[in-house]
VMD Tcl script that draws the C-alpha trace (Angstrom):
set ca {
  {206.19 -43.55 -131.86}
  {204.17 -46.83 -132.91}
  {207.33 -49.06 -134.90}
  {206.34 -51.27 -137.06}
  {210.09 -54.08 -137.10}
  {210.04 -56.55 -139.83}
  {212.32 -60.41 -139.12}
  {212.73 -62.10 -142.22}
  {212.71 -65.87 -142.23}
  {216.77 -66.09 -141.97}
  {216.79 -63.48 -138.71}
  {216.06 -65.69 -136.19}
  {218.82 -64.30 -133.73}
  {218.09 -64.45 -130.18}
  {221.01 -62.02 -129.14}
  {220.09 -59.29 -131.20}
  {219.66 -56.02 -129.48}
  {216.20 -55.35 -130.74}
  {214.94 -57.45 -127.99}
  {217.19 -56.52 -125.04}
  {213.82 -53.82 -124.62}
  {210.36 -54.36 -124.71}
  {207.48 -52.04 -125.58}
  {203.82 -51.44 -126.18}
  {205.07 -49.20 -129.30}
  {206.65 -51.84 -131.18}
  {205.45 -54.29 -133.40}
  {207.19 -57.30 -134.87}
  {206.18 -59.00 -138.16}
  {206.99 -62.13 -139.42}
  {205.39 -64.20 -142.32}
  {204.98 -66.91 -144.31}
  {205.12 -65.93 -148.12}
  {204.46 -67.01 -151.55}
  {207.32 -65.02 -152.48}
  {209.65 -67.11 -150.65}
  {208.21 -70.64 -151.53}
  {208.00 -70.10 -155.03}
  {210.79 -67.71 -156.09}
  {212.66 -71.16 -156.66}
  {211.72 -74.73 -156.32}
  {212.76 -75.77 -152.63}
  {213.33 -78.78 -151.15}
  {210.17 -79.83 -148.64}
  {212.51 -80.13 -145.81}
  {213.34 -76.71 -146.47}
  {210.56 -75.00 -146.20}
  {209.04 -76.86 -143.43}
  {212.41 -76.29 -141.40}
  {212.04 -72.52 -141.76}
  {208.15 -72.05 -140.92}
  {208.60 -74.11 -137.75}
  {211.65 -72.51 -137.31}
  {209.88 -68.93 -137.49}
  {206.74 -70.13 -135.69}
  {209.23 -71.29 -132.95}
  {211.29 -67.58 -132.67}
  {207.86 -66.20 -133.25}
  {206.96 -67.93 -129.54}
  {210.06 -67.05 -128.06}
  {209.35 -63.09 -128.73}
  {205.50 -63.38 -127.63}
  {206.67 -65.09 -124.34}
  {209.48 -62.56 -123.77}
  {206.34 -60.24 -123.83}
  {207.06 -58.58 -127.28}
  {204.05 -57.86 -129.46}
  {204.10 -60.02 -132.66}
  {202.18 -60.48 -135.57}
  {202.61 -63.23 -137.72}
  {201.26 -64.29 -140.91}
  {200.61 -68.37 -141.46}
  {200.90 -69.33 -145.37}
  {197.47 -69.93 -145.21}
  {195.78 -66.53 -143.26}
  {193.48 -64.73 -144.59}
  {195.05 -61.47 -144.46}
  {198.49 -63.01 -145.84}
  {198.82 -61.06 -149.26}
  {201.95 -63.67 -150.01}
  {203.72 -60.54 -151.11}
  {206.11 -58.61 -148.65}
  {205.44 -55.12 -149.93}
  {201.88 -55.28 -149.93}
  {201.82 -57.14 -146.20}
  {203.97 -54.27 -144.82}
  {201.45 -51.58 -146.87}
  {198.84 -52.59 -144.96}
  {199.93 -53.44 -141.27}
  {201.34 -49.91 -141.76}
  {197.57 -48.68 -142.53}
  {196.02 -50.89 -140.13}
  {198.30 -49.97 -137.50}
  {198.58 -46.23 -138.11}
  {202.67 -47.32 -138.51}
  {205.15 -44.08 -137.68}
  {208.22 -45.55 -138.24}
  {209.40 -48.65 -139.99}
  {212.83 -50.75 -139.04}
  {214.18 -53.72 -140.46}
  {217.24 -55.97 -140.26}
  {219.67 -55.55 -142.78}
  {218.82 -58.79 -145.30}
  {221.39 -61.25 -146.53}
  {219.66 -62.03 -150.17}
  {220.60 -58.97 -152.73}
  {217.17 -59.40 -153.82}
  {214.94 -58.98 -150.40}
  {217.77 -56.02 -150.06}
  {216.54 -53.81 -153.36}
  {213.33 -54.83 -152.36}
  {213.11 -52.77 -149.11}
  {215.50 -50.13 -150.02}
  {212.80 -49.50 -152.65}
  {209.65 -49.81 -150.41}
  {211.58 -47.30 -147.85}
  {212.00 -44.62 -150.84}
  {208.55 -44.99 -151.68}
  {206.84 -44.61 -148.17}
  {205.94 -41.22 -146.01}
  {206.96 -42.36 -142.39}
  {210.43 -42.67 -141.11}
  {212.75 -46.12 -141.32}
  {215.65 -47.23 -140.36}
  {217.62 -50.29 -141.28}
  {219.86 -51.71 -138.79}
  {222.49 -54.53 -138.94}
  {221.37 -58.22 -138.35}
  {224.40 -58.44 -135.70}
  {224.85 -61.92 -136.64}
  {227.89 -62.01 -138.54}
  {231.70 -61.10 -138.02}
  {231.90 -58.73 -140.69}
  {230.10 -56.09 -142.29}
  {228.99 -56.24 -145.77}
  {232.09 -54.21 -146.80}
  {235.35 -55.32 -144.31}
  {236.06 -58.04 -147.60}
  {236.28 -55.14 -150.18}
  {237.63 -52.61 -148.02}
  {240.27 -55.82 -146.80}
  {241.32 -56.39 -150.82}
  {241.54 -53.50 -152.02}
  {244.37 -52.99 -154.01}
  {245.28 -56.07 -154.06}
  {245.94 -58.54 -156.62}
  {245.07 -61.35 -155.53}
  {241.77 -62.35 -153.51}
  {242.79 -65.22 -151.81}
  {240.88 -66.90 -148.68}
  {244.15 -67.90 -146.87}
  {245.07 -64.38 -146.32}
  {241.23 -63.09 -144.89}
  {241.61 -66.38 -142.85}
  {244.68 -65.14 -140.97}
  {243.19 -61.41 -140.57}
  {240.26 -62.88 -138.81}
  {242.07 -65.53 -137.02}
  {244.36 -62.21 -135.57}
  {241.19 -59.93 -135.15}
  {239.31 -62.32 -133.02}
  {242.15 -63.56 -131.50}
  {240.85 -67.15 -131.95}
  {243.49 -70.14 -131.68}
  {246.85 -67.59 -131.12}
  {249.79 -67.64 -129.15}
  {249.98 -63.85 -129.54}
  {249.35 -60.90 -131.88}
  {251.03 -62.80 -134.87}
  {251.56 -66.77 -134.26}
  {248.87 -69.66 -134.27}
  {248.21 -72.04 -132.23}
  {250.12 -75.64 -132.87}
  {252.97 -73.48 -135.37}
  {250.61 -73.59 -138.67}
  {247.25 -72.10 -140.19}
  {246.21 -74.40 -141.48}
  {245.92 -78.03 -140.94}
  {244.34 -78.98 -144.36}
  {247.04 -81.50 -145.29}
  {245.64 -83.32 -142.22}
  {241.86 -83.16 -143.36}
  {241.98 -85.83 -146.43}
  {241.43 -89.28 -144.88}
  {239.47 -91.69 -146.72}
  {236.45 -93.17 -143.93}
  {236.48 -97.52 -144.25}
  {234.07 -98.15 -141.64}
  {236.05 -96.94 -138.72}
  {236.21 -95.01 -136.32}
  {232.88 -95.90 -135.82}
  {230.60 -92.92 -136.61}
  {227.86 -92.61 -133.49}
  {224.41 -92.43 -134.24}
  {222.45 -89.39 -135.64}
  {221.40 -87.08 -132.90}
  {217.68 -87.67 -132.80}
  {215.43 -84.30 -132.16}
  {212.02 -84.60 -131.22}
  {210.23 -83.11 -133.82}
  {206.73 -83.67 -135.52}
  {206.04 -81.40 -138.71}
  {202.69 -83.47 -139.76}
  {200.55 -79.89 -139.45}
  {202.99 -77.11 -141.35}
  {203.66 -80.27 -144.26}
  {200.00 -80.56 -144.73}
  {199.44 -76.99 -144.84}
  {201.89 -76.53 -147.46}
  {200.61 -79.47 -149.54}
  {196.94 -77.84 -149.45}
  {198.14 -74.56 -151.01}
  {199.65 -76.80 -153.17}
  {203.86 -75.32 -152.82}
  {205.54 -77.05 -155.47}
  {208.84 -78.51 -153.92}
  {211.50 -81.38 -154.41}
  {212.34 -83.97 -152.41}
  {211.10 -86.31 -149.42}
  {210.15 -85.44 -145.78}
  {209.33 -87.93 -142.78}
  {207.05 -85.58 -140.81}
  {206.60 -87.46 -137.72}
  {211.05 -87.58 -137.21}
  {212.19 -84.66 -138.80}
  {215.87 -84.71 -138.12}
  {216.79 -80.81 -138.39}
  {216.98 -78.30 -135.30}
  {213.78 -76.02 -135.48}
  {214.38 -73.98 -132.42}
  {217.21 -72.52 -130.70}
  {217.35 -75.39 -127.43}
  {217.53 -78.21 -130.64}
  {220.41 -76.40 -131.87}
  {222.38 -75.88 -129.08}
  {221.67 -79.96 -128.67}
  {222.69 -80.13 -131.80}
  {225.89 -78.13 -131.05}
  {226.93 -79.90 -127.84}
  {226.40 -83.34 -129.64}
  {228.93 -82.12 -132.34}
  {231.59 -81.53 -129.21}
  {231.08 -84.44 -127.62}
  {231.09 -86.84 -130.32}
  {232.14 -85.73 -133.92}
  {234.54 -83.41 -133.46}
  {237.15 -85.62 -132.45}
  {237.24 -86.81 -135.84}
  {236.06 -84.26 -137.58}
  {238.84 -82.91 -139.37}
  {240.47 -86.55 -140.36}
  {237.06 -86.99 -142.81}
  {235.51 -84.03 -143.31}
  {236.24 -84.53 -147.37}
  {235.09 -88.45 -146.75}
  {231.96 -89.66 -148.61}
  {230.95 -93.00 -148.13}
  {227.54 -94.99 -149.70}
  {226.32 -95.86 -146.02}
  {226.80 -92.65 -143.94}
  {224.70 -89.67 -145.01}
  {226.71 -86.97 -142.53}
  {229.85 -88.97 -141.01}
  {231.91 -86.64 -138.44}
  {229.64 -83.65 -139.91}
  {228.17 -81.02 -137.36}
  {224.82 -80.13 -139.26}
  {224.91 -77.09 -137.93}
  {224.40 -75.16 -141.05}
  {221.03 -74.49 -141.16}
  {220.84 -73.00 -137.13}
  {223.76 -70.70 -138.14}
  {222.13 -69.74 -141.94}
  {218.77 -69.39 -140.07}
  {221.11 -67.30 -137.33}
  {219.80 -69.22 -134.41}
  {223.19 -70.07 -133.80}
  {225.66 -67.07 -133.79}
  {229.06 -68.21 -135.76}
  {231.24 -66.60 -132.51}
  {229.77 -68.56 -130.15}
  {230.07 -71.63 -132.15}
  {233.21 -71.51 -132.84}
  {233.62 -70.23 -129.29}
  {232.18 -73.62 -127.61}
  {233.95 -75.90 -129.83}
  {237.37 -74.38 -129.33}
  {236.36 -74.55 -125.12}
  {235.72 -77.83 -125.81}
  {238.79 -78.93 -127.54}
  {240.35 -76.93 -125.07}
  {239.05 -79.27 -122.18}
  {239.86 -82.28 -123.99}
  {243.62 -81.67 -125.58}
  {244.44 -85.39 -124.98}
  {242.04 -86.96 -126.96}
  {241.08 -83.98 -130.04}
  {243.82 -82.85 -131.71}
  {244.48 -79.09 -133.17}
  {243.69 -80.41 -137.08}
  {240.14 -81.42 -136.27}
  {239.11 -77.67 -134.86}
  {240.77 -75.75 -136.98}
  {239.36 -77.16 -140.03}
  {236.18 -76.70 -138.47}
  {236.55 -73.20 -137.53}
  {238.49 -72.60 -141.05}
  {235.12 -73.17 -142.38}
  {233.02 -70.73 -140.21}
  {235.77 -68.23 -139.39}
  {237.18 -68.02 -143.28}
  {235.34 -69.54 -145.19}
  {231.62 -68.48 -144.71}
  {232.61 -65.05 -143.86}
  {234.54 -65.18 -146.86}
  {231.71 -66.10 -149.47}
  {229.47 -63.38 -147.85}
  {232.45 -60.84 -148.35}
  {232.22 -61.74 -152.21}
  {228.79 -61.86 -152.44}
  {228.56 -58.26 -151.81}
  {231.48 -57.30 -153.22}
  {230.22 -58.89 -156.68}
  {226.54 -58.73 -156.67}
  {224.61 -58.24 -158.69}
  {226.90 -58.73 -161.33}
  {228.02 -61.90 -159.99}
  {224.87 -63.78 -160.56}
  {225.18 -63.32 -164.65}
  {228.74 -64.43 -164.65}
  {229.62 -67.52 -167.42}
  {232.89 -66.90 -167.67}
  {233.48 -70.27 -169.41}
  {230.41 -69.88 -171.61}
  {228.85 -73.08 -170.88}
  {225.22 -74.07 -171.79}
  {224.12 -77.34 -171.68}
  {220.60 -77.96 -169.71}
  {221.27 -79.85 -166.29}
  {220.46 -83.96 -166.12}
  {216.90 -84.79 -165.46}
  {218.54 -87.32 -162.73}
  {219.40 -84.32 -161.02}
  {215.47 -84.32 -159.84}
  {215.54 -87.85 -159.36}
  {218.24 -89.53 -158.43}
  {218.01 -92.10 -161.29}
  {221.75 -92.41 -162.54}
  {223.28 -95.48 -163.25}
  {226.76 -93.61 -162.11}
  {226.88 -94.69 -158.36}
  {228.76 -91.32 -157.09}
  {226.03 -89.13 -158.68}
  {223.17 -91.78 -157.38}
  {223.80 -91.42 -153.79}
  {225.00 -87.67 -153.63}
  {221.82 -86.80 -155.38}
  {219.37 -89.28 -153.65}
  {220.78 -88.38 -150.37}
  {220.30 -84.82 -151.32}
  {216.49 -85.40 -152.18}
  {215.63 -87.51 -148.62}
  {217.85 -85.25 -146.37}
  {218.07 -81.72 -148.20}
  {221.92 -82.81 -147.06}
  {225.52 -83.15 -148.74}
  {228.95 -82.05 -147.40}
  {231.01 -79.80 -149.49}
  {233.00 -82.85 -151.07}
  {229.65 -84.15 -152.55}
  {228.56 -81.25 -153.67}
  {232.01 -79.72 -154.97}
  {233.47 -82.69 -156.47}
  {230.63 -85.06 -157.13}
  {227.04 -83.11 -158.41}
  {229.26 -80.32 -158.85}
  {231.89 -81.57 -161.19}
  {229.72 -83.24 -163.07}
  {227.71 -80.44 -163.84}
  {231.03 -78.32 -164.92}
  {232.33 -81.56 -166.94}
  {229.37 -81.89 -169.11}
  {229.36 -77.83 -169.26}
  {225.68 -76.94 -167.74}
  {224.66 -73.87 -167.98}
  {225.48 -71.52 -164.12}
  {221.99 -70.35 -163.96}
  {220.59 -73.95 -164.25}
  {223.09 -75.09 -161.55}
  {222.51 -72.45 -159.31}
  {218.84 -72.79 -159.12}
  {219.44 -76.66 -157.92}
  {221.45 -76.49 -155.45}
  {219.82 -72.79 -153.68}
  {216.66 -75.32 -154.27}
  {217.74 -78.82 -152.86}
  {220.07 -77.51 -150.00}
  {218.08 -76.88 -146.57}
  {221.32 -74.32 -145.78}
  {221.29 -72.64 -149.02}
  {220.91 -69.06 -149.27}
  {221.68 -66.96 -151.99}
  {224.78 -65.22 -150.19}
  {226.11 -68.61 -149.74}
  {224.92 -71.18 -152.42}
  {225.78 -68.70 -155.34}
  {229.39 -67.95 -154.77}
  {229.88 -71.64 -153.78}
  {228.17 -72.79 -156.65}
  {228.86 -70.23 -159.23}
  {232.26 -69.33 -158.21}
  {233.70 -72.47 -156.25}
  {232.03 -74.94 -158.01}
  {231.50 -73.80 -161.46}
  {234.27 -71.45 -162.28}
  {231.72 -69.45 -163.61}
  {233.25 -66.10 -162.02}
  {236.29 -66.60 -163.51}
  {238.68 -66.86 -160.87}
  {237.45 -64.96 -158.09}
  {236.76 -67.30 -155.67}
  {239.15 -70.08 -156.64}
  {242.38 -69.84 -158.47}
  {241.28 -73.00 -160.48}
  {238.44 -75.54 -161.60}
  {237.47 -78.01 -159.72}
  {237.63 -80.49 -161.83}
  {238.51 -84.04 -161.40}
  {238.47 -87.67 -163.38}
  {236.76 -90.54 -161.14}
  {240.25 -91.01 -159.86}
  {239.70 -88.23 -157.00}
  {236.13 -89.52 -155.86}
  {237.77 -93.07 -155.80}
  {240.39 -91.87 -153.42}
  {237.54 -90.15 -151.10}
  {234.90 -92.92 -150.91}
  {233.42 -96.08 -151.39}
  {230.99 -94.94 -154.12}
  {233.15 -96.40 -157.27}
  {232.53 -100.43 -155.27}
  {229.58 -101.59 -157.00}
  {229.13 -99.29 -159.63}
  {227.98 -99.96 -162.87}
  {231.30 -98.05 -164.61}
  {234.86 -98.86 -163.74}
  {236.44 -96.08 -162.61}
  {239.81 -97.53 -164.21}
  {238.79 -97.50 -167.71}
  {239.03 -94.33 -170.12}
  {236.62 -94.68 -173.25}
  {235.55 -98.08 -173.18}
  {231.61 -98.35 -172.83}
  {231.69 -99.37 -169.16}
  {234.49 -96.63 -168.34}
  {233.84 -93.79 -165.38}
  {232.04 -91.12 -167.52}
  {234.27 -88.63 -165.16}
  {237.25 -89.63 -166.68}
  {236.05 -88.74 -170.83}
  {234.16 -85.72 -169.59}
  {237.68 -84.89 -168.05}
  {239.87 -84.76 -170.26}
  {237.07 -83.72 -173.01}
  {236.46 -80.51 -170.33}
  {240.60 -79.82 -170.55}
  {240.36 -79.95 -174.52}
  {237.78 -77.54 -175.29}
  {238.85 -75.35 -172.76}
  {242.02 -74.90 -173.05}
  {242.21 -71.21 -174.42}
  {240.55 -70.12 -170.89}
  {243.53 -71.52 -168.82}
  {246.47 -70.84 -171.05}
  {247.85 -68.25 -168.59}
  {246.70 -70.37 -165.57}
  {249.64 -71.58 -163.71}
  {247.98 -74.20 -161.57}
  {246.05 -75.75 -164.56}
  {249.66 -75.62 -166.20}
  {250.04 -79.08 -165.41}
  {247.40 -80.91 -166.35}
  {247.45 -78.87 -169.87}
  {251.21 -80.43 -170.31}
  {249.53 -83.73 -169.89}
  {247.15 -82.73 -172.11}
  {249.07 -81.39 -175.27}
  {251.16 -84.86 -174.55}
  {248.48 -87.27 -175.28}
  {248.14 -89.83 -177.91}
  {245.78 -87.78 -180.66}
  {244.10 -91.41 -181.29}
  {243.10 -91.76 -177.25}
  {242.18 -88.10 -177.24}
  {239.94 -88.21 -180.04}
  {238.33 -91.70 -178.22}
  {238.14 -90.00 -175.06}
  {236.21 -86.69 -176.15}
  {233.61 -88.84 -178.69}
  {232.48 -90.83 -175.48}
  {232.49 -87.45 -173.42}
  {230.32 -86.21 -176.51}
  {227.99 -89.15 -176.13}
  {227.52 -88.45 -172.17}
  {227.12 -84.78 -172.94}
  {224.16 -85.23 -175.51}
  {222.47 -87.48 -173.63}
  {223.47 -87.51 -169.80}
  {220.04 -89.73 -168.69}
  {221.23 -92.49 -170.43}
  {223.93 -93.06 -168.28}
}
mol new
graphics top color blue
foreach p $ca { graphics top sphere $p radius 0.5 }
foreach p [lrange $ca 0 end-1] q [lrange $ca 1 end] { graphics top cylinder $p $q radius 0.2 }
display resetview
């Protein structure tokens, strides 16, 4: 039966079982689409990393003697639409059966499920085997219970995979979690090695891009492009993270400093997102390394990294399915302000927001911490609109994907679920980003004033944020706190405080 098996530009998995088998039946299509550049406005390094990362798996099947067709932006028979390529390879081919990979994006997912109803000729979807769960373990996990709360899927999946345990019920090192541990503030030392260098040239896909005139955002160097494209970079990648990050890893992995872009970061988001790295056998070689090398990396520094594979990521896409599509219209704090124009550029007289954002725009880059409680909480301080934040960062972010970005952003970051992802705002003054970096040195705003002029515009917004929301947390017991603080306040400082959050609000460029 001639099989016609679609890879989408996130299903570059080398282990999956389609290609334990090859055969003169079966067809494999992959493409460069229209669809995908311009559903949103991505950052260059972006879409450069995942052509040559497709034109790279694309190899990699040809030379493992599997038949492959793939569609450049720029050929001629490229239709730039999904539906209408797979209408006619299916003609051209005289297609008897169509199978595809189960997609991660809710949106590429109602797509096919409708092209399948449509069409005469058998198909089959099958799981991407890349991830730890399926699409429903998170729901089916919850159910009935109260509370969603990450801790708790965490320790399940710690005990399922039987990853860091003594036995069938106690962790390794007597504790979870070793986030207490994961808070150090980096001052130039330990030294941070140097940036593992690939060897990669991108000069031919950026100019093809350019002359069908993608619009993107952001800044590329084509002849060094610093982001694994195939799966020997990654596993490079990978080994360099064992061998020299990870034994600091943990200790500053919420760190942001004005002259490191990545610090003790693994970058290995993007080769796991794009699923040339599988999450198990990450977290596999990192824990074999530690493993080898007990008396110089302690426990804390891999289990905050696995934390973040094992719970965390598997976590977000639990939600994501759970919610969607529902979840993408959430504003549960009504909020509607348009995002900064500095946002696009970088040009921000607040130092914190200057580098997160510029170092955004030339690496498509920023840890968690920068994006959580830098970009992020500005955007919730000053009230921005979800759908306006969303679209930056699944735009700017060379790892973001809808399954992740939006229930980071809109739930993590935003609040704008309500409480489903995180029991709380996150929220702070320019006290927190002071305690985690360098960025307040230098900066044109003190981060110890309140309302003067030249005060941190974090610490108005603030308290302005607190004010006008109060009615939303009244019944939240970890905001209970700060809203003591609140009600306590001197009317005459509160009133000073929300004008000059006001003034930042109407006119955030100015500042």
């Amino acid at each position: 039966m001639k099989t016609l098996r679609l890879i989408l530009g996130d299903q570059l998995h080398h282990g999956h079982s389609w290609y334990t088998k090859t055969s003169d039946d079966v067809l494999y299509f992959m493409a460069e689409m229209r669809q995908e550049t311009d559903y949103v406005k991505h950052h260059i390094q972006k879409v450069v990393a995942f052509f040559k990362s497709m034109r790279s798996f694309a190899d990699w099947l040809t030379i493992n003697e599997h038949t492959v067709i793939y569609y450049t932006l720029d050929d001629a028979k490229n239709q730039q639409d999904l539906i209408q390529n797979l209408q006619q390879l299916i003609s051209e081919h005289h297609i008897e059966k169509f199978e595809y990979q189960l997609p991660d994006e809710y949106r590429l997912d109602e797509q096919l499920k409708a092209f399948c109803e449509k069409i005469t000729i058998e198909t089959k979807a099958v799981d991407s085997e890349h991830f730890l769960t399926s699409r429903t373990d998170f729901a089916d996990f919850f159910k009935g219970k109260k509370q969603i709360v990450m801790e708790y899927f965490y320790r399940d999946m710690r005990k399922k995979y039987d990853i860091m345990m003594l036995n069938a019920k106690n962790p390794e090192g007597g504790k979870w979690n070793f986030d207490q541990s994961n808070r150090k503030k980096w001052k130039g030392s330990p030294e941070i090695p140097q940036e593992k260098q690939l060897e990669n040239s991108v000069v031919a896909i950026y100019e093809m891009i350019q002359k069908a005139e993608v619009v993107t955002i952001g800044n590329i160097d084509v002849e060094n492009f610093h982001w694994p494209t195939n799966r020997a970079d990654c596993l490079k990648l990978l080994n360099y993270f064992c061998e020299e990050l990870l034994v600091h890893f943990g200790d500053y992995q919420d760190a942001m400093h004005t002259d490191e872009y990545f610090l003790f970061h693994s970058r290995l988001s993007f080769a796991m997102n794009s699923k040339m790295l599988h999450p198990k056998e990450v977290i596999e070689t990192v824990i074999s390394y530690w493993r080898a090398h007990k008396e110089t990396i302690d426990i804390s520094q891999v289990e905050g990294f696995v934390r973040q594979i094992l719970g965390w990521r598997e976590y977000m896409r639990g939600m994501y399915w759970k919610e969607m599509p529902n979840y993408r219209t959430l504003n549960a704090l009504n909020n509607t302000n348009s995002l900064p124009d500095f946002f696009w550029t970088g040009n921000t007289k607040m130092n914190c927001m200057k580098h997160a954002i510029s170092q955004s725009l030339n690496k498509a880059y920023a840890h968690h911490i920068q994006r959580l409680m830098v970009t992020g909480n500005f955007a919730l301080l000053t009230q921005t609109h979800p759908d306006e934040v969303d679209k930056w960062y699944l735009g700017i972010y060379i790892d973001a994907i809808e399954w992740v970005e939006i229930t980071n952003t809109r739930g993590m970051s935003q609040f704008a679920d309500g409480g489903l992802v995180a029991t709380k705002p996150y929220v702070s003054s320019g006290s927190y980003i002071n305690k985690m970096s360098n960025y307040c040195k230098g900066c044109a705003y003190k981060v110890s004033k309140k309302e003067t002029e030249d005060a941190c515009p974090f610490n108005a917004l603030y308290w302005n944020f607190l004010d006008e929301k109060q009615a939303y947390f009244k019944d939240n017991q970890r905001m209970s706190m700060m809203m003591s603080l609140l009600n306590k306040m001197d009317k005459t400082k509160l009133d000073a405080l929300k004008n000059r959050a006001q003034a930042i609000i109407a006119n955030p460029d100015k500042y």
